[in-house]
C-alpha positions in Angstrom: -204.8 -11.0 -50.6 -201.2 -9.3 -51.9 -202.3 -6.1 -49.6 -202.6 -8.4 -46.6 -199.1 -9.9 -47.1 -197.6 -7.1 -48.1 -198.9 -5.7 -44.5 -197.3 -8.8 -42.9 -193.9 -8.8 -44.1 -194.0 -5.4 -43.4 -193.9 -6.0 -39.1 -191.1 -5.6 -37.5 -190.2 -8.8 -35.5 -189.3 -7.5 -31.6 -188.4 -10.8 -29.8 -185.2 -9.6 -29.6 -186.4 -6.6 -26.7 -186.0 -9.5 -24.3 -182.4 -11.0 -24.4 -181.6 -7.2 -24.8 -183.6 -6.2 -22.1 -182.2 -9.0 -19.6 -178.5 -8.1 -20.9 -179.6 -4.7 -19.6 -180.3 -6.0 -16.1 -176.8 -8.2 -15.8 -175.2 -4.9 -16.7 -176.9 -3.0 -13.9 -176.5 -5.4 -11.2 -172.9 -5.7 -12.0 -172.6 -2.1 -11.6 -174.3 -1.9 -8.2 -171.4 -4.9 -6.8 -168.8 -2.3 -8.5 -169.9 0.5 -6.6 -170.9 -1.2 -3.4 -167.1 -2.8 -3.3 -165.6 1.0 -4.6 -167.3 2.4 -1.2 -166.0 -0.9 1.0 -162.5 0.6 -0.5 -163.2 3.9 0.1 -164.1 3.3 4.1 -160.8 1.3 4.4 -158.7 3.9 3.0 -160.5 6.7 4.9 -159.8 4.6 8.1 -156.1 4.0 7.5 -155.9 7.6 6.5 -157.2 8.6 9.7 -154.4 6.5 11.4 -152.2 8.5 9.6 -153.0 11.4 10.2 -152.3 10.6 14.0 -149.1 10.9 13.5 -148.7 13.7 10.6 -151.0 15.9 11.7 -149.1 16.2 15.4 -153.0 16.2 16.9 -153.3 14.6 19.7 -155.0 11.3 18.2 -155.0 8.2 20.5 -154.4 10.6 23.8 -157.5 12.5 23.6 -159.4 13.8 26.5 -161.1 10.9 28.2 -159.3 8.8 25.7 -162.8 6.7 25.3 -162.6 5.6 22.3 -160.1 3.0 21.4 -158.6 2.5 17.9 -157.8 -1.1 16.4 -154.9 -1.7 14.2 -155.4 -4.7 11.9 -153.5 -5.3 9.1 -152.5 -8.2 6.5 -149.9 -8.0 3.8 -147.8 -4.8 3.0 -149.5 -2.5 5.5 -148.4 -4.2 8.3 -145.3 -2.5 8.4 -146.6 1.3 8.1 -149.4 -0.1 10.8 -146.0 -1.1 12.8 -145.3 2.5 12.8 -148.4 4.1 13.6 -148.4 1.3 16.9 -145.2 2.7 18.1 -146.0 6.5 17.8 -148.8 5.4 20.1 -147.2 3.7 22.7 -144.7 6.3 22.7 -147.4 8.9 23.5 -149.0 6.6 26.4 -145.5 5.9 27.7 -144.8 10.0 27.8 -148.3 10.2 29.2 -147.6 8.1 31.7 -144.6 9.3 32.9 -145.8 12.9 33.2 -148.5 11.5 35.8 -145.5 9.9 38.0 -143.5 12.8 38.0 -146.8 14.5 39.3 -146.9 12.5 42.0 -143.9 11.9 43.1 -143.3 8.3 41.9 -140.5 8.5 39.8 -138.3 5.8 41.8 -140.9 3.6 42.3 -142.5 3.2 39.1 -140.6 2.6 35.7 -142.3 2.8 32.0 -140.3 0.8 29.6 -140.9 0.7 25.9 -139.4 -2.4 24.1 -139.8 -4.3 21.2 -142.9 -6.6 22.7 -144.6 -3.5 24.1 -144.9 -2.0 26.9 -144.4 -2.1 30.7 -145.4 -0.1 33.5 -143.8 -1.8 36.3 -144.8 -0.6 40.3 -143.1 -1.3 43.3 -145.2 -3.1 46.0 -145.2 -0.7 48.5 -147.3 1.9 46.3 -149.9 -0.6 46.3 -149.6 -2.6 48.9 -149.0 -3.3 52.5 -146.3 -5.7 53.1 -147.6 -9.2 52.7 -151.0 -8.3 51.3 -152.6 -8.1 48.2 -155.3 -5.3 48.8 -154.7 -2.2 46.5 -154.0 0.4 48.3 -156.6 3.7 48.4 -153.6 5.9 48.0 -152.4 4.6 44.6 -156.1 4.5 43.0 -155.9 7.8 41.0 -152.9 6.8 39.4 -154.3 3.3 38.4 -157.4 5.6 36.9 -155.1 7.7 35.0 -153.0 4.7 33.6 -156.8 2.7 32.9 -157.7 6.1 31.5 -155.0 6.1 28.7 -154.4 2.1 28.0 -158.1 2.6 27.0 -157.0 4.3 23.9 -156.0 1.1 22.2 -157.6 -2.2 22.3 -154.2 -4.4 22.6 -154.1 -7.2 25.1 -153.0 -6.8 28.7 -150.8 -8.6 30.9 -150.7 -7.9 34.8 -148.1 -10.1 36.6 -147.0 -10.2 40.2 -143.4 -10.9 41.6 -142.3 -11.2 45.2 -138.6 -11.7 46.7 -137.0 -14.9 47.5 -138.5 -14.5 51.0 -140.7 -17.5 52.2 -144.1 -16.1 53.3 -146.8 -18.4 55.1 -149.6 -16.9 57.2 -153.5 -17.0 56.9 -153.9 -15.8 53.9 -151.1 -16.7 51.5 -149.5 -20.3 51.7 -146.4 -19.3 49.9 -145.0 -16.0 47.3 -147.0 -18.0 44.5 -149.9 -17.2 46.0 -149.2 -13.8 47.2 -147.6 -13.0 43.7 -151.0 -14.2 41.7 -153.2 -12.3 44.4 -151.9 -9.2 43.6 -151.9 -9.5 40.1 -155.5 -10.6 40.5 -156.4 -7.1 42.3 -154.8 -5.1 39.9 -156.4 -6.7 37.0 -159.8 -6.7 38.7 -159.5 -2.9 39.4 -158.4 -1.4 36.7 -161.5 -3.8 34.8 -163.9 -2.6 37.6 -162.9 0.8 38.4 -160.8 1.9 35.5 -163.7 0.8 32.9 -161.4 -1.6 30.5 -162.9 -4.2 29.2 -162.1 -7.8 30.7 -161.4 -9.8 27.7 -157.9 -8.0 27.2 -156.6 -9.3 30.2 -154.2 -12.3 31.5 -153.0 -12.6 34.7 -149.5 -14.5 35.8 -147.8 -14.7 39.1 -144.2 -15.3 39.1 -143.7 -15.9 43.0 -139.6 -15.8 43.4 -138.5 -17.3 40.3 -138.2 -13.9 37.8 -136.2 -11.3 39.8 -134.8 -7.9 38.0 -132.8 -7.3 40.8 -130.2 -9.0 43.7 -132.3 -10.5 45.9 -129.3 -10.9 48.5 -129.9 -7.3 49.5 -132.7 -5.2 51.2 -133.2 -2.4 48.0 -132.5 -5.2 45.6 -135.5 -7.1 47.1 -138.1 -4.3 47.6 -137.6 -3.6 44.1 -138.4 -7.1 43.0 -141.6 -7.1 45.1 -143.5 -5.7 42.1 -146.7 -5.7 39.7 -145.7 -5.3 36.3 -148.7 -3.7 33.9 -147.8 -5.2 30.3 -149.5 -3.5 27.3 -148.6 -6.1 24.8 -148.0 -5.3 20.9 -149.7 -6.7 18.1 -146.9 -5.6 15.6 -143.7 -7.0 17.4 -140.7 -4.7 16.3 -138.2 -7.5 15.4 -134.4 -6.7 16.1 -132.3 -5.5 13.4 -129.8 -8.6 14.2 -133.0 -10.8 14.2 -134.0 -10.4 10.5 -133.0 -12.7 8.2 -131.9 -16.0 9.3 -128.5 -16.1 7.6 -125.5 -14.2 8.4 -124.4 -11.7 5.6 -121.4 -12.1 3.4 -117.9 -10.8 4.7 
């Protein structure tokens, strides 16, 4: 009888293995969330880092060859000013791009690229890409529209394609008035660079103007052939504010 309880006070009491063991098991899952939200870091970081190095590496990032693949900016909080940047060294490129391809061809007075603080603006006279009073693009002017489709596919900003006429009335079998004619042509250009250029529909917006915003005098000939136009609008998502527009109160004198 003493040698039996001697040999029972003797075992060690283990119950305690199986809060251990399930402490053990917290522990490990709450390593695997660490490291699975250390690698969600890690990919955002490597893709802002490859944004940057767009513009300090002085490859040609967002214009390369087929320019295929587009890049998406998004931002929130204190990146969006350094993602700002990295939007207007891109537009800058496409706007040199751009221009190189008019001077190729011979279109320098008739197309203008404009860079400004809502984005930019390729803006085409009518009569390189269409015939007067219509609205069917011309065959001529297709491989530029390629070329431009080519490079706004490098970014995945929304586009705006608007159409303005002169102060002209215009009524025959196809357009009852410059509204009409004005949206037409905005409609073409949209639908080919969607169709033929390969950009993808759901970054477009059309608007026709008709009259009613001129650039130009429309009380003589040049001033009105200039304001028969199609303006391409590649629209920013990080709107460079004006220096005089920050801040809504006027400094100290």
């Amino acid at each position: 009888m003493p040698e039996k309880k001697r040999r029972h006070e003797e075992h060690v009491d283990e119950t305690w293995l199986l809060p251990y063991s399930d402490l053990l098991t917290l522990l490990l899952a709450l390593f695997i969330v660490m490291f699975s939200i250390s690698n969600l870091d890690k990919e955002k970081f490597k893709k802002i880092s490859e944004q940057f190095s767009v513009i300090f590496s002085g490859g040609s990032g967002v214009l390369n060859e087929g320019g295929a693949a587009a890049i998406s900016l998004k931002s929130s909080g204190a990146g969006g000013l350094s993602l700002q940047n990295i939007e207007e060294n891109q537009m800058m490129k496409i706007k040199d791009s751009i221009e190189r391809e008019i001077r190729d061809n011979g279109y320098q007075d008739k197309i203008k690229v404009n860079l400004n603080n809502e984005g930019l603006e390729i803006s085409i006279q009518e009569l390189v890409l269409f015939n007067s009073g219509e609205a069917e693009v011309l065959n001529s002017v297709t491989p530029m529209l390629f070329h431009v489709a080519k490079i706004l596919n490098a970014l995945d900003n929304h586009i705006k394609v608007t159409g303005h006429t002169d102060n002209v009335p215009i009524r025959n079998g196809k357009f009852r008035s410059n509204w009409d004619l004005s949206a037409m042509r905005a409609i073409n250009v949209m639908t080919f660079l969607v169709e033929q250029g390969g950009l993808q529909p759901e970054r477009f917006s059309i608007q026709g103007y008709s009259q009613y915003a001129p650039k130009y005098d429309n009380t003589t000939a040049a001033g009105r052939a200039k304001n028969r136009r199609v303006e391409i609008f590649l629209v920013r998502k990080y709107p460079v504010i004006p220096k005089q527009e920050i801040g809504s109160e006027n400094p100290v004198q």
